[in-house]
Every structure is written in structure tokens, then in C-alpha cells.
N, C-alpha and C positions, 0 to 999 in steps of 0.2 A: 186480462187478469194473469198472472204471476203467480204458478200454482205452488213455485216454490217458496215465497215469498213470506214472511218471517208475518206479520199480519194478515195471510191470507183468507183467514175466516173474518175480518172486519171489512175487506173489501166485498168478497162474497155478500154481505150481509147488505152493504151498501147497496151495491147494485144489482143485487135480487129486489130489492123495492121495485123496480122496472117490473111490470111482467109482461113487457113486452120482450125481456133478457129469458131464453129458452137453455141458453146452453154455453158451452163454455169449448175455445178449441188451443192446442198450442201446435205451432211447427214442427213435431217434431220430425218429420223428413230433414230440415236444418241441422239437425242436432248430428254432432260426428257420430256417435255414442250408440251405437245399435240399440244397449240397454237401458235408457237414458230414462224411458218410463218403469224403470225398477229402482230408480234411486230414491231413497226414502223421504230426502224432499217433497220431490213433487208427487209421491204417491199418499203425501200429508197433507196436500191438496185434493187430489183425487177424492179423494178420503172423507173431505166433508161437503160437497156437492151435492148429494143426495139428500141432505136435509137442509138444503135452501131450494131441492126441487130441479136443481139442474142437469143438464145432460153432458156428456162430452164427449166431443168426434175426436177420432183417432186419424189424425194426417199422417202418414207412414207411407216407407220403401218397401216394397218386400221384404229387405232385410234383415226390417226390425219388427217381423211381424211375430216373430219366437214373443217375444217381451208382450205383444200385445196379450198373445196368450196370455200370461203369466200376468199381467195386470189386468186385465177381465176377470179371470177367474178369483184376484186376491179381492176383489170387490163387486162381491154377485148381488147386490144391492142397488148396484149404481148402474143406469143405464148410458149403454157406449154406440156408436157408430163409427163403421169403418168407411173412411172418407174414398172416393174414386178408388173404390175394389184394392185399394193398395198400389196402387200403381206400377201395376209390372209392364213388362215391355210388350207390349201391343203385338207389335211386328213380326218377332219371335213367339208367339204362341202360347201359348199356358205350360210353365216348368213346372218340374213336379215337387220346388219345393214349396214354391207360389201356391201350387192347390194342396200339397200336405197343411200346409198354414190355415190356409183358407179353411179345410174342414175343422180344423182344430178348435179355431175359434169360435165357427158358429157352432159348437158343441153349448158351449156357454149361452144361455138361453137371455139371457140380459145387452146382447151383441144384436146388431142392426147391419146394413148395409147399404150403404148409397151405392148405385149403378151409375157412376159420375163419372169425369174426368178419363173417358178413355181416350177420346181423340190427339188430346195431346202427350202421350206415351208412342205415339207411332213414329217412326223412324221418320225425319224429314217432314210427318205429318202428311204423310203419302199411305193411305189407308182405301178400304175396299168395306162394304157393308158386311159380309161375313168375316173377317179378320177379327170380329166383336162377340161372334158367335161360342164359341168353344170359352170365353172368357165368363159368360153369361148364362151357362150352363152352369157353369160350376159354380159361382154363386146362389143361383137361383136354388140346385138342386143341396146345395150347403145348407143354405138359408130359409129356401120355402119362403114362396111370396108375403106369406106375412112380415119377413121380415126385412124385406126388400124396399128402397125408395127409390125412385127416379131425382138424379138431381143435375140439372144441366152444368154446371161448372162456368155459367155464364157470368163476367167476359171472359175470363181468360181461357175456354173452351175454341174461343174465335182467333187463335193461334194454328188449332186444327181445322174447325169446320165451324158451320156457323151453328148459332141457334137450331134452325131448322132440321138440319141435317144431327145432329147430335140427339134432337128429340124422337128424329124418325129412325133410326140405329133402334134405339129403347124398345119404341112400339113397335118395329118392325117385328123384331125378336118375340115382342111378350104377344102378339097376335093370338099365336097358337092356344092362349092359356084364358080362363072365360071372364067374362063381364065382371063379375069380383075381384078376380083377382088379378086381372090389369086396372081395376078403381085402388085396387088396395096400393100394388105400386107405383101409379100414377099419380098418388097422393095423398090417398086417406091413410096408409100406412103414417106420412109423415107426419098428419094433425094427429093423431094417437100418438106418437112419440115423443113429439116437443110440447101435447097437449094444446091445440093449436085451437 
């Protein structure tokens, strides 16, 4: 869907008949345009998702995670997911504008957060099991497991690691934390979100 798109409440409307249709996503990592989710297009799209019931993941650089702020917040209504932590560079460690951001957002209580897509942010895709640690802290502690999903990023996870391995990163990490609240981001977080 085309959130810019000059009938986009009649698409909307179409295929919301689905309800097997949860949510809505766009590229915007693609997009040159750091602030590209502040253009009043497609935040005319944004804008009417929430009464067809729909959700919408935020695919972003870190770059443009300023903007995500700033469109979260213009629509505290609307429920959002930040897709693979935002995708910062693995390798190099948690910047501190990456976790300024990061707290930022999850200020916004309408803000979710998939634990996805990290394996493939590593340099070469030459990674170590704690390399994921200090990145998972800080969502976690941003977020608060309720707000948290596990999402494996599978296929295109299997550029870094497989399956297996990308699931056991997750669980390794959330061991420490108890029987609810590794079911919460293990999955029941996500059937409450997408109403599942």
C-alpha cells in the first residue's frame, strides 16, 4: 500500500476486508530523505490506519530515527513498531546517538520493538554472541519487555546466521528475565499487537 497515494483510504478500506491484513510496512531505509516520514503525504496515510485497525512497522537507519520520533508522537493513536532495533552497526557497538534515539522513542507509549535483524548489521557478518548484548540492553531497558518482540528476520537473517542461531542470540540474552516475560517477548507480546 502507497501511504502516499492520492486514494489511499480506498485501498486501505479494500484490503482491511482481509483480516488476515495486521499491518502495513514502507522501506523507508530506501528512501534518501532522512525526514521522508514527516512529509505530509504519507503522514496522510499514517493518519488513517488506525481506524481500519491497522498497525505500521517503521523500517529505518538510525539516521532517520529523529523523524521516527517526531511521527510517533504526531500520532499517539496509532500503533507503531520499530523494525530490527533500527539497524545500527553491530560491530561498532551502541553510538550514543543510536541509544539517544532509541530512548526517545520508547518515551511514546504507542512504540513497540522487534529484537530482529541484527545478524545482518555485522561487519562481513562475522559476529560473536555478546556483540548483541549492550544492543539488547538498551532496548530492553528503553522498552520494557512488554514492549518487546522477537522477530527472526527469516530469510534474509540467513545472510548472517541461520535460524537457529539468530533465535538463540534472543533467548540467550532474555534467560536472565522470568517465565513471563520471556512468553511476553517470545510471542504473546506480538499476538496483542497485531491482535493475533
Amino acid at each position: 500500500v502507497d501511504l502516499r497515494a492520492d486514494d489511499v483510504d480506498k485501498k486501505l478500506a479494500h484490503f482491511s476486508q482481509d483480516k488476515k491484513l495486521k499491518g502495513v510496512r514502507h522501506i523507508v531505509q530506501e528512501e534518501p530523505d532522512p525526514e521522508f516520514m514527516l512529509r505530509k503525504d504519507f503522514q496522510n496515510g499514517i493518519g488513517l490506519l488506525a481506524q481500519f485497525g491497522l498497525t505500521y512497522d517503521i523500517l529505518v537507519y538510525p539516521n532517520q530515527l529523529a523523524a521516527a520520533v517526531l511521527l510517533t508522537r504526531a500520532f499517539p493513536e496509532q500503533n507503531f513498531v520499530l523494525d530490527h532495533i533500527a539497524k545500527p552497526r553491530i560491530s561498532e557497538g551502541p553510538d550514543s546517538e543510536w541509544v539517544h534515539h532509541i530512548k526517545e522513542l520508547a518515551l511514546n507509549p504507542n512504540v513497540s520493538c522487534k529484537v530482529s535483524g541484527m545478524v545482518t548489521e555485522t561487519k562481513n557478518f562475522k559476529w560473536q554472541q555478546h556483540d548483541f548484548s549492550p544492543f539488547m540492553e538498551v532496548v530492553l531497558h528503553a522498552f520494557g519487555w512488554q514492549r518487546l518482540m522477537f522477530g527472526s528476520d527469516w530469510p534474509v537473517c540467513l545472510l548472517g546466521g541461520s535460524y537457529k542461531e539468530v533465535l538463540t542470540i534472543v533467548k540467550d540474552y532474555i534467560s536472565k528475565l522470568s517465565d513471563k516475560e520471556r512468553a511476553g517477548i517470545m510471542g504473546l507480546n506480538a499476538v496483542s499487537f497485531y491482535s493475533l
